[in-house]
MARFI-350295 format. One line per 8 residues: number of its first residue (from 1); their letters; for each residue x negated, z, y negated of N, C-alpha, C. Coordinates in Angstrom, 3 decimals. Atoms other than C-alpha are relative to their C-alpha. Layout:
N
NUM = A = X,Z,Y,X,Z,Y,X,Z,Y ~ ...
REM end
This chain:
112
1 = XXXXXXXX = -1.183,-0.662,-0.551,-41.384,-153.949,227.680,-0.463,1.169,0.863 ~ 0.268,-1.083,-0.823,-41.283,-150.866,229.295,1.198,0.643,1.062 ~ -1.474,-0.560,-0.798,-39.136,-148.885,231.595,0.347,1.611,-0.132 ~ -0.480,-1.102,0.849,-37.212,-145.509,230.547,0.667,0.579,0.559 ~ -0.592,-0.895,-0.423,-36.235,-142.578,232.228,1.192,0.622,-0.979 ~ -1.194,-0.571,0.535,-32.287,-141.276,231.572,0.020,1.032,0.107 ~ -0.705,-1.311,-0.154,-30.089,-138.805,231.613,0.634,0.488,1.335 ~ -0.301,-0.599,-1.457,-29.001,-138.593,235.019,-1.693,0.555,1.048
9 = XXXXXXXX = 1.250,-1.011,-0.569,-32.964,-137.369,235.832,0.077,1.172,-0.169 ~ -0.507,-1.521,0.823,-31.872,-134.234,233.912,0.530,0.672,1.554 ~ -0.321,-0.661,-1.076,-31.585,-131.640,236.905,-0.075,0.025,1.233 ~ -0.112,1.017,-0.967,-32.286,-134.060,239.344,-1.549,0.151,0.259 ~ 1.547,0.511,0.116,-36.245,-134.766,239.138,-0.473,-0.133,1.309 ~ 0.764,-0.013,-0.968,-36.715,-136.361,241.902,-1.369,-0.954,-0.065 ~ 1.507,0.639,0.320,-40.163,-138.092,242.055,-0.043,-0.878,0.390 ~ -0.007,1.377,-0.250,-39.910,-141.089,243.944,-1.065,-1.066,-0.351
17 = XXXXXXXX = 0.335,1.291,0.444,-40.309,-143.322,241.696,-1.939,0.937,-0.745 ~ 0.926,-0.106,0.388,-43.777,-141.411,240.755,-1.173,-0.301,1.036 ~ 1.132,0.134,-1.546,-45.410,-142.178,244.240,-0.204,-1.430,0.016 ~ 0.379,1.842,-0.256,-45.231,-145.935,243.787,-0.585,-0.384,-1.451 ~ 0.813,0.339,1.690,-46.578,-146.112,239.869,-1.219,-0.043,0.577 ~ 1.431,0.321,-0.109,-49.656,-147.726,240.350,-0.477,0.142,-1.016 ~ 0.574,-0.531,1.158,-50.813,-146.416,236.665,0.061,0.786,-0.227 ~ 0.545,-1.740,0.463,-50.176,-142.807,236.532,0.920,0.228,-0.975
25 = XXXXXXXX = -1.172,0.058,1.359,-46.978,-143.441,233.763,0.752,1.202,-0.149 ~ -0.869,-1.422,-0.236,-44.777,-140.269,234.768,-0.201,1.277,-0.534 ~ 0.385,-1.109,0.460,-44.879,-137.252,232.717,1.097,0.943,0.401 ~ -0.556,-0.703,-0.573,-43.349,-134.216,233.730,0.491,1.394,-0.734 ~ -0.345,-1.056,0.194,-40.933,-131.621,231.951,0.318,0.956,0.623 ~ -0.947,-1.485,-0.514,-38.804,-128.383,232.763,0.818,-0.683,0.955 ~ -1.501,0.391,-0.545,-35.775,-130.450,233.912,-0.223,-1.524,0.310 ~ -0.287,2.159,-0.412,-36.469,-134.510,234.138,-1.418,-0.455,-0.349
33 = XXXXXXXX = 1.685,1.364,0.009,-39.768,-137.311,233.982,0.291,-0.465,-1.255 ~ 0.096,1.244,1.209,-40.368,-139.478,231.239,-1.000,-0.877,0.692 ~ 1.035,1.324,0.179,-42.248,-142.655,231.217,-0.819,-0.143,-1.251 ~ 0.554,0.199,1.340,-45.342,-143.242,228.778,0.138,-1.331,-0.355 ~ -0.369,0.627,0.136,-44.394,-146.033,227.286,-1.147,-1.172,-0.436 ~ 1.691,0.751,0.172,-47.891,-147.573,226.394,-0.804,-0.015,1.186 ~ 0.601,-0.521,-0.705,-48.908,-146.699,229.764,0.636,-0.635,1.362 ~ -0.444,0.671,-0.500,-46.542,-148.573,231.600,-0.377,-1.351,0.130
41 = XXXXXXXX = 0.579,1.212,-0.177,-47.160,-151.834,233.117,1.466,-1.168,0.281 ~ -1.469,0.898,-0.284,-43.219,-153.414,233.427,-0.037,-0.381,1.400 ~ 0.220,0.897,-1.683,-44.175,-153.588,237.383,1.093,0.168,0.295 ~ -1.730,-0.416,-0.283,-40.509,-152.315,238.166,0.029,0.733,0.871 ~ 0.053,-1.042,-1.258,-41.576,-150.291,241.122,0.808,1.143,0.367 ~ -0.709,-1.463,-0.080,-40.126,-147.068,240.146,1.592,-0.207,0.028 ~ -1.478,0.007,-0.016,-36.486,-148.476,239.318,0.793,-0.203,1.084 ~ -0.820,0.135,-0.849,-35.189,-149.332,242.585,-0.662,1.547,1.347
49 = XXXXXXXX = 0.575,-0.993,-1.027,-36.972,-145.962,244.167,0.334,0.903,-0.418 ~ -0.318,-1.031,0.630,-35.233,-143.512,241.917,1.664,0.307,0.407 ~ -1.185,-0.205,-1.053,-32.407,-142.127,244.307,1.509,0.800,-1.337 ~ -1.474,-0.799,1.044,-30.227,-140.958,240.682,0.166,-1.368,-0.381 ~ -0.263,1.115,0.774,-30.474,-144.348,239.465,-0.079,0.529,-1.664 ~ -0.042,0.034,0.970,-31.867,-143.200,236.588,-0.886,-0.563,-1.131 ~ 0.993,0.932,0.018,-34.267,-145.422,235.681,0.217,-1.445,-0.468 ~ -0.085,1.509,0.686,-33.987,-148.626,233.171,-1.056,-0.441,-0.442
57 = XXXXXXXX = 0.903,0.718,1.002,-35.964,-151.378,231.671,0.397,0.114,-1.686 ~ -0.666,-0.552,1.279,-35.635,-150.418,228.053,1.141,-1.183,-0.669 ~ -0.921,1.220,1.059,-33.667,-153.725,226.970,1.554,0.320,1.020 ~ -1.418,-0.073,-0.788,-31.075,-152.426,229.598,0.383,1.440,0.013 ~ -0.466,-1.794,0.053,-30.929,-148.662,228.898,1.958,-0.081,-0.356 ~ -1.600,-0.459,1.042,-27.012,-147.814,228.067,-0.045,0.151,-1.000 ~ 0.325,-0.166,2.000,-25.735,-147.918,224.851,-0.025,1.748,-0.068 ~ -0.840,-0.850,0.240,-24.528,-144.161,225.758,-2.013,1.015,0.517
65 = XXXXXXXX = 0.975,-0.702,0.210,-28.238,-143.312,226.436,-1.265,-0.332,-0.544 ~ 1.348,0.326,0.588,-30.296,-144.848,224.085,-0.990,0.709,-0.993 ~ 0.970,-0.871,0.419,-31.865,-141.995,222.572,-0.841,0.505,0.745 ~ 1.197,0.361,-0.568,-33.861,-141.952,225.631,-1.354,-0.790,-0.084 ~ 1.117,0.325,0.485,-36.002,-144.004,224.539,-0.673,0.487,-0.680 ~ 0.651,-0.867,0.589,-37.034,-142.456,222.290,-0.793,1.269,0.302 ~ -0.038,-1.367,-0.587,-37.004,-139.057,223.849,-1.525,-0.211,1.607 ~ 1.225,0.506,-1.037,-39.969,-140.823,226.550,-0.605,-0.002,-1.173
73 = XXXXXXXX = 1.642,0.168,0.582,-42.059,-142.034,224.051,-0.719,1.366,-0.648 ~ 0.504,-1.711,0.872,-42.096,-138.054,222.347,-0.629,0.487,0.780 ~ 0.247,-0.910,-1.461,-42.025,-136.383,225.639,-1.186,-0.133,0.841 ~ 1.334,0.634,-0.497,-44.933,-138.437,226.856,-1.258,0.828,-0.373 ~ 1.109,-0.430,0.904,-46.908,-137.068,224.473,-0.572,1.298,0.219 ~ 0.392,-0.911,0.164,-46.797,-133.689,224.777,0.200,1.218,1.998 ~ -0.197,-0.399,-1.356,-45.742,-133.017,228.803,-1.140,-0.420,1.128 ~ 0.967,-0.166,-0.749,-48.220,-133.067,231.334,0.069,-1.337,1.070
81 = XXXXXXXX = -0.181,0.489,-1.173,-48.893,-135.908,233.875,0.319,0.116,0.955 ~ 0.005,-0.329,-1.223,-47.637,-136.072,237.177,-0.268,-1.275,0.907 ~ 0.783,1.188,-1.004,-49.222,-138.485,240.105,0.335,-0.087,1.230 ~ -0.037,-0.419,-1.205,-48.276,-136.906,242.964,1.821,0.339,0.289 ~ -1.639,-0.222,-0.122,-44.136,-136.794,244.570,-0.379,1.970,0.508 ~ -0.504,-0.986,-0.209,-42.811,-133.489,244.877,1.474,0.222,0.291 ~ -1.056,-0.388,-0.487,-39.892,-131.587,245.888,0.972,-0.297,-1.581 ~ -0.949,0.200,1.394,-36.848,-132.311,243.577,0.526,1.434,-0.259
89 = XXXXXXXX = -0.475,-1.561,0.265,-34.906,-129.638,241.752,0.955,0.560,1.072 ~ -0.927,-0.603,-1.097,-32.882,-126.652,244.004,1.285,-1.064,-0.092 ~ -1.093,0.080,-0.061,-29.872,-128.096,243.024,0.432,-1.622,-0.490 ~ 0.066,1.826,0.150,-30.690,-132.094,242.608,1.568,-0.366,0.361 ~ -1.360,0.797,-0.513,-27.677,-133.112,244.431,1.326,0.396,-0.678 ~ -1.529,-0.405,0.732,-24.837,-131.114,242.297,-0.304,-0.917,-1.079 ~ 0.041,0.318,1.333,-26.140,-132.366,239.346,-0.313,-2.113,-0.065 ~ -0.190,1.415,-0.232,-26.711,-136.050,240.813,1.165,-1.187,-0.637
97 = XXXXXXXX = -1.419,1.019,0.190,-24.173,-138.593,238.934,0.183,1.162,-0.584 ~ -0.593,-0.573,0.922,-22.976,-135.813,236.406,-0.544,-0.571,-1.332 ~ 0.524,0.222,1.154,-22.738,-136.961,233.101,0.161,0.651,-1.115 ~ 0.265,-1.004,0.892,-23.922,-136.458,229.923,-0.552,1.425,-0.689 ~ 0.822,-1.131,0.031,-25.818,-133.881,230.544,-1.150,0.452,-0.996 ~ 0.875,-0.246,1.163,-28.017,-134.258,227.339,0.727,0.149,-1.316 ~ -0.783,0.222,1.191,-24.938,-134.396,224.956,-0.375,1.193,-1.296 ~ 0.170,-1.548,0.232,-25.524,-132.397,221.955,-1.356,1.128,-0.151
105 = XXXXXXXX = 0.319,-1.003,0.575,-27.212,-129.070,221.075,-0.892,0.146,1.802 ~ 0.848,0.400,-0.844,-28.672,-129.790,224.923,-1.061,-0.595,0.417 ~ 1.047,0.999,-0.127,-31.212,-132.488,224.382,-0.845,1.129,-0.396 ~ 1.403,-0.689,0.366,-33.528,-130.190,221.949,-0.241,1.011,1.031 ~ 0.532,-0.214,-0.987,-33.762,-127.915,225.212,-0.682,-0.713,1.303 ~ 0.466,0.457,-0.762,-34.619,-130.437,227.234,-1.584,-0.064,-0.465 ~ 1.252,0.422,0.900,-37.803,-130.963,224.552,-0.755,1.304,0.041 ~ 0.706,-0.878,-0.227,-39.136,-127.785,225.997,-0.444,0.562,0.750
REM end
């Protein structure tokens, strides 16, 4: 089992939950984290430290974002580690709790 960054990280990225991963799991796009999914250890650390709540164990993702999963194990692959917390995005808090923000002709920008 693993655990799987959503769609409410989208705009949001705050890091949090990358300061308590004791394995280094967190990869880091334009707009939101992923989780490597082989790379994960199911410790749960990051899910109750991720101030969007966006953050599931994959057997509990939404039905309304389960192409996240997916969208980690890709994203993993080709986005850069991150280890270290940082500042979240300018505008984290508008975009906090907005949904759906990947609907659509939106996701393949997120994949860049």
């Amino acid at each position: 089992m693993t655990f799987v960054v959503t769609d409410n990280c989208i705009k949001c990225k705050y890091t949090d939950c990358v300061e308590v991963c004791p394995v280094d799991c967190f990869y880091e796009g334009p707009n939101f984290l992923v989780i490597h999914p082989d790379e994960c250890i199911d410790c749960a650390l990051c899910e109750p430290e991720c101030p969007a709540v966006a953050i599931f164990s994959e057997d509990e993702v939404p039905e309304e974002m389960q192409e996240f999963i997916q969208l980690n194990v890709d994203l993993a692959e080709i986005w850069p580690n991150i280890t270290e917390k940082k500042e979240s995005m300018p505008d984290a808090e508008a975009f906090d709790r907005v949904l759906n923000k990947s609907v659509g002709s939106k996701l393949k920008d997120l994949e860049r």
